[in-house]
N, C-alpha and C positions, 0 to 999 in steps of 0.2 A: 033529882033532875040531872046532876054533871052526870049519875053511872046509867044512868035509862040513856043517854047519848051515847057515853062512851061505848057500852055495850051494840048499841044498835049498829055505830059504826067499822068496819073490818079493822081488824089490825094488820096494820102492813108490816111491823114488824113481826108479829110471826109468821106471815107470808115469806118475808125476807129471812127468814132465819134469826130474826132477834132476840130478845129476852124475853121471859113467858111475861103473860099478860098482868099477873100477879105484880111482879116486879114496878109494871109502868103505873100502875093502879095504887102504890106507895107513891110515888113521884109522879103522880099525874101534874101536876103545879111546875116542873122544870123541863116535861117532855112534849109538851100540849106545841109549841109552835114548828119542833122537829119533824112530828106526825104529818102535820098538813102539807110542809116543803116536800120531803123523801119523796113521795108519788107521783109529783108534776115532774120534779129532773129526770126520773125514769121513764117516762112516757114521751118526753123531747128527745131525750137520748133513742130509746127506740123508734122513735117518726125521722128523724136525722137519719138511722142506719137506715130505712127500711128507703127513704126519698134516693138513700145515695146510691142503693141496690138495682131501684127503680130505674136512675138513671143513667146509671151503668148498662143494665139491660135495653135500655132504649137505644141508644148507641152503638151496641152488639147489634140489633137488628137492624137498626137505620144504613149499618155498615155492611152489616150478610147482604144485605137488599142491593143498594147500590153497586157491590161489588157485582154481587147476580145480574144486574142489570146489563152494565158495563162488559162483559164478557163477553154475552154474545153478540154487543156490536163491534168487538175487538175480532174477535172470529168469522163473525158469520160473511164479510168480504169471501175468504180464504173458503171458508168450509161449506156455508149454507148459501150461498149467493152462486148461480152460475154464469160467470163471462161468457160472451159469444163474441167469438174468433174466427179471422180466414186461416188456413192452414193449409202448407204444402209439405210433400216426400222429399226426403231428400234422394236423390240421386245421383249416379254416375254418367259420365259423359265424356267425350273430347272437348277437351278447354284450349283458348288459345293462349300461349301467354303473350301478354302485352302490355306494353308501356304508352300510357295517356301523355300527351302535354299540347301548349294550346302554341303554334304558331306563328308566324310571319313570313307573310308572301314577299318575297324580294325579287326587283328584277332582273335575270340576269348580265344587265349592261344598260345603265343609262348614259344618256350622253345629252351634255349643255352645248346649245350650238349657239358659238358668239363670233362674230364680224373679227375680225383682224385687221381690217383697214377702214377708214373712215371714209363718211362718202352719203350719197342719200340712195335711201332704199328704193329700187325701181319698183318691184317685184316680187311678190308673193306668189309662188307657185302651187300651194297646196291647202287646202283646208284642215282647221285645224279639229286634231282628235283622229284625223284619218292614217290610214296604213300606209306607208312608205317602203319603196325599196332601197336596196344600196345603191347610190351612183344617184338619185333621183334629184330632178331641179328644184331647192329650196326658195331662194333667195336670189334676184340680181340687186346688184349696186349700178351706182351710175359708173363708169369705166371711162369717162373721157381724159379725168386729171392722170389717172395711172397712166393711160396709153399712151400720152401728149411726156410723159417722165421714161417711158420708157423708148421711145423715138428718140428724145434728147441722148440718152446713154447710149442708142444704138451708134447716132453718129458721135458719139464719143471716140467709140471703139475704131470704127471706121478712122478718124483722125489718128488714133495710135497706131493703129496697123499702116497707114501710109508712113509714118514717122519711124516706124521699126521697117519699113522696106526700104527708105533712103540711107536709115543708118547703114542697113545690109552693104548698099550699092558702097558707102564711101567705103566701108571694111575694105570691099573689095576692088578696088582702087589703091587704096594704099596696101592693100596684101599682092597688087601688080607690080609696086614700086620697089616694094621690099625683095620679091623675087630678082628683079633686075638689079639692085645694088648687092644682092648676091651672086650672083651669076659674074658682074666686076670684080667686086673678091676673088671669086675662085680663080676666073683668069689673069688677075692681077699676082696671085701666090706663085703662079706657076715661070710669069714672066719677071719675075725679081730673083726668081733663083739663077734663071739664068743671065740676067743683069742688063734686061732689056727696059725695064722701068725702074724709074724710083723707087729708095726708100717713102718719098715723100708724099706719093701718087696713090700706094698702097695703102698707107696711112689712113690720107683722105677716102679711100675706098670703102675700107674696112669703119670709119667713125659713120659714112655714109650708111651703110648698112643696120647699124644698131640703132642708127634716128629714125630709118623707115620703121623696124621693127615694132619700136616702140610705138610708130603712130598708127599701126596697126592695133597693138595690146587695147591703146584708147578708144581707137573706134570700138575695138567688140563689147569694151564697159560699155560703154554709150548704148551700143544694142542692147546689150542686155536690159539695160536701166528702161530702154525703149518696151522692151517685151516685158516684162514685171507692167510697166503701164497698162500695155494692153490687157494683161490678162485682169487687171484692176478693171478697167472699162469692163470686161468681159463678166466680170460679174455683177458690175452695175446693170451690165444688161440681163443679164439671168435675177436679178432681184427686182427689179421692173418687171420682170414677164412673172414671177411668183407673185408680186403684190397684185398686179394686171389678173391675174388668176383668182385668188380671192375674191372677188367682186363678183363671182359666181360662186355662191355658196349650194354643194349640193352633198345630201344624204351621206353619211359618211357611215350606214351600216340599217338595215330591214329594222324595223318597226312603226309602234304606233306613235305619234306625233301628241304633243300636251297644248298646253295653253299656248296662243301665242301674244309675244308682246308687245312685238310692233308691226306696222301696219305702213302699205307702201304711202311714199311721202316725207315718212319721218329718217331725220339725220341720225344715223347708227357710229358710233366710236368704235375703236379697238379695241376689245379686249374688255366691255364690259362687263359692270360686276351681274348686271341682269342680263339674263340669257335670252334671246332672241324666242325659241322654242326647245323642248324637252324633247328629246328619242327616246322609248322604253323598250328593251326586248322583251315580248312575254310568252314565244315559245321558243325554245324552253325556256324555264323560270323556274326560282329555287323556292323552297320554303325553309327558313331558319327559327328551332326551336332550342330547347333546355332541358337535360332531363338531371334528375339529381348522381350524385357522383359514385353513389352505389349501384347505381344500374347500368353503368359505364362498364365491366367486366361480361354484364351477361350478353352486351350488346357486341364486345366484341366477339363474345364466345358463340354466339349465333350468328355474327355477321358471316359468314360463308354457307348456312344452311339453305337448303332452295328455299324453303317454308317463308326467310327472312323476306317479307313485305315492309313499304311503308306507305301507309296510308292517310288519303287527309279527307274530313269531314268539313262541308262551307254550311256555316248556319244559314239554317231557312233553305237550306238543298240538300235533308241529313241521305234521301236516297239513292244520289248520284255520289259514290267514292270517289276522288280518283289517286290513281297510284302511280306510286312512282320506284326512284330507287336512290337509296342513304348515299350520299358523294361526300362528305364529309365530315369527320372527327375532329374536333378542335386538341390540338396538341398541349392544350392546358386548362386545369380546371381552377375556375373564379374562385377563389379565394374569399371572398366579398359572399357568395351566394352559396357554395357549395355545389355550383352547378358545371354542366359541362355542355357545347355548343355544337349542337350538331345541322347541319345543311344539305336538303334532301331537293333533286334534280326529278321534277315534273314534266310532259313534252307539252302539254297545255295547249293542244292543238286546236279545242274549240274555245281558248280563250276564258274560262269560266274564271282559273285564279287570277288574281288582279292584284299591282303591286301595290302595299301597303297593309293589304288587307290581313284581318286575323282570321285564322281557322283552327281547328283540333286537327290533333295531328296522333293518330294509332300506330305505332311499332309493333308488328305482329314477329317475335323472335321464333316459335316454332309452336307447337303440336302438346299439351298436357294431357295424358291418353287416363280415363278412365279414374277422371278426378271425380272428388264427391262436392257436390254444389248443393245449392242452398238459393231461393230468391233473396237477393240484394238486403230487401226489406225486414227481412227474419232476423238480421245482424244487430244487436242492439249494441251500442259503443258505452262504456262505463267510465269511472276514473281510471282506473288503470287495467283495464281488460278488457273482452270482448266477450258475451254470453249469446244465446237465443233461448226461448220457450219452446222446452220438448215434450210434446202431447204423449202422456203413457199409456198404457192399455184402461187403467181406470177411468179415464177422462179429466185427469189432473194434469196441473202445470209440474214443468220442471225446468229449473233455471239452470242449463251447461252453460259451462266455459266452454269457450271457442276457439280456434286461432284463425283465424280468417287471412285466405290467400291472396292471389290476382283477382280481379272483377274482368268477366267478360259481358258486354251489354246490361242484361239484368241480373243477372247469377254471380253470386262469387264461392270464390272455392275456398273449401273448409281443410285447411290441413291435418287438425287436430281435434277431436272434439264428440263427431260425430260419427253414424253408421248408415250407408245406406239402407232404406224402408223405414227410419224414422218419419213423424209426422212433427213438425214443425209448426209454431205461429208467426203469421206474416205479418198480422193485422189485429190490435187491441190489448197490444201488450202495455200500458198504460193500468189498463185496470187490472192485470195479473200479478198473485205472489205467488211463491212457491207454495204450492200442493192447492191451489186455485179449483173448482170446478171448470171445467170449460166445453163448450158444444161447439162445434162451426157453425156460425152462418147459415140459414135457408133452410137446415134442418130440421125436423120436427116439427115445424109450424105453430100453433097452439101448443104443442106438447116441452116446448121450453119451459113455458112458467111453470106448468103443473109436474115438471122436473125439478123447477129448485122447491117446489112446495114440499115434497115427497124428499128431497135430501132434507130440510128441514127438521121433517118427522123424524127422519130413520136417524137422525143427531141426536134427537131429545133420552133415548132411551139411552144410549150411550155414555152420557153426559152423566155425573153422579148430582150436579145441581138440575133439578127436572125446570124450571124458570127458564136456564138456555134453551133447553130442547124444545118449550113450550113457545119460546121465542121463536128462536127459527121457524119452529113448523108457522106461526102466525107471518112472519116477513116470508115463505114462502105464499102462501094462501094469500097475504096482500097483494105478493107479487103478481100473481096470477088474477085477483081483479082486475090491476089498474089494467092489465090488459085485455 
């Protein structure tokens, strides 16, 4: 029974290269539970290698696949998808150069018109906000207190000039007396020589003469002290007729009239802090703006050209200009801003600027002949540069660098960068990368989608993973469904 088993069943070890079968068949009693292990650990061992191979391999594909997948929605933006875009040529043309900045309409001359003497307002001569002349009647005051101060001074003067005419008379009075006790003297000298009068007569003559003298010297202080009065008087009376004058307040220079404050009736001061009414000039009128302190050279270096305009734009009137001409340079630049201050003289004859107001303000320096422009919009700003999308003959994007110039209106000029007859995009750079498909706009009509269908295809053959190609051509041919 044990060798009809042993027999019937394989030997694994002579499978395995072991001892002939003779050998185990002496020792069957020490080898019998060896036999039955050896074949199970061989057959784990190889389900182990064959599971780990298995999933090894699973992995490799799980991983081809996904990657395949992955691809072409990494590309197919760029390659198989067509953007539609506006696009313009770039060209050449006469550019203006100019400097933008926003200004301030100033007036050229306001004026606060205040009372200088106290008193009650009779009179308002004018409506207010309306157009005045020079010399025009503003304001009366009441004038009785002034005129009633100025009568008093007048007979002031009066009183001093009668009192400088009495002194005159006595001067001349004692300047009669003084003559005559001269006139004693001298014939008094003549008659002591020859010893017709006294020593003693002479004496008296001569002491007589220096006391007239003197009371002449006094009278003429006295005058004088008298005329110094008068002319005191004389100017109280000229400052009564000036205060007296005040009480008529009128126009001290053409313009438009502002708010006013007070209203006939009311008691007006001198000299208050609130102004009665506003005078503004507003033709002519300045406007005062900023430009930065590097355009300061070019401005002077064109200020002498004829070309040199200035111009202002009034928001919500961009088609009425008007122009004027640059009056001043500010002799120093702000520190604080980096700016420099310049004030430009308008004749404002219909009144359109208005002081306070803000407006844009165009410095047209001269004439850029046969610069290469670009619409405005084509310019894309970056971190540290400036690019646009340039449409190549293929119908692909191309990302330049730029240097972009002045802006005229819509246009700015390209200094660097580009060539005129390029075609540029204006419009849907957003969705562009370099080497992009791209169509204009309005083109083709139906025949866009079934363009990016057709780039799709013509990808796949190219492609060494056919999965891409097979992609694209499908996200073309969807494309061209949903439409």
């Amino acid at each position: 029974m044990e060798e009809k088993i042993s027999g019937d069943l394989p030997n694994p070890s002579a499978a395995a290269g072991g001892p002939p079968p003779d050998r185990l068949t002496n020792n069957s009693n020490q080898v019998r539970v060896p036999d039955k292990l050896r074949p199970s650990k061989t057959r784990a061992r190889i389900v182990q290698i064959v599971s780990v191979l298995v999933l090894v391999l699973l992995l490799l594909l799980l991983w081809r696949f996904l990657g395949d997948r992955s691809a072409p929605k990494a590309t197919g933006a760029g390659r198989g998808e067509v953007v539609p875009v506006e696009t313009a040529l770039v060209t050449q043309q006469d550019v203006p150069i100019q400097i933008k900045a926003i200004g301030n309409v100033e007036a050229l001359s306001t004026i606060a018109v205040r009372s200088q003497v106290e008193g009650t307002l009779m009179r308002v001569a004018f409506a207010p906000g309306q157009e005045v002349r020079k010399g025009d009647l503003l304001f009366m005051i009441d004038p009785r207190p002034l005129q009633a101060q100025l009568s008093q001074a007048e007979a002031n003067l009066l009183k001093a000039m009668a009192s400088v005419r009495q002194g005159l008379d006595i001067v001349a009075k004692d300047e009669a007396i003084a003559n005559n006790s001269r006139s004693i003297v001298n014939r008094d000298t003549k008659l002591i020589e020859a010893g017709v009068v006294s020593r003693e007569e002479y004496d008296n003559a001569v002491s007589k003469l220096r006391s007239d003298e003197a009371t002449v010297r006094a009278d003429q202080s006295a005058v004088a002290n008298l005329q110094a009065a008068q002319k005191a008087e004389q100017a109280a009376v000229e400052n009564a007729r000036v205060q007296l004058s005040y009480t008529t307040i009128r126009a001290p220079l053409a313009g438009k009239t502002g708010n006013l404050a007070v209203t006939a009736g009311n008691l007006v001061r001198a000299n208050d802090t609130t102004a009665m009414v506003t005078i503004t000039t507003e033709a002519p009128i300045y406007v005062t703006f900023s430009v930065p302190e590097k355009d300061l050279m070019r401005i002077r270096q064109y200020a002498a050209s004829t070309s040199f305009t200035t111009e202002v734009v009034i928001p919500g009137d961009e088609a009425n200009h008007a122009v004027g001409k640059l009056s001043l340079v500010d002799n120093t630049v702000d520190v604080a801003t980096g700016t420099v201050r310049l004030k430009a003289t308008f004749q404002n004859d219909d009144h359109r600027l208005y002081p306070g107001q803000f407006v844009n303000v165009v410095l047209t320096l001269g004439i850029q002949n046969a610069a290469v422009v670009v619409p405005s919009q084509a310019v894309q700003i970056g971190q540290d540069k400036s690019f646009v999308y340039v449409v190549r003959f293929d119908s692909t994007a191309e990302m330049r660098v730029v240097k972009p110039g002045a802006t005229a209106d819509t246009m700015t000029v390209i200094e660097d960068g580009l060539k005129p007859g390029e075609q540029v995009v204006t419009d849907g750079q957003l969705r562009l990368v370099p080497g992009a498909k791209v169509q204009p706009k309005g083109q083709g009509g139906q025949g866009g989608p079934s363009n990016r269908g057709q780039s799709g295809q013509r990808s796949g053959p190219g492609d060494q993973a056919s999965p891409s190609g097979g992609q694209g051509g499908r996200r073309g041919g969807g494309g061209n469904s949903n439409q």
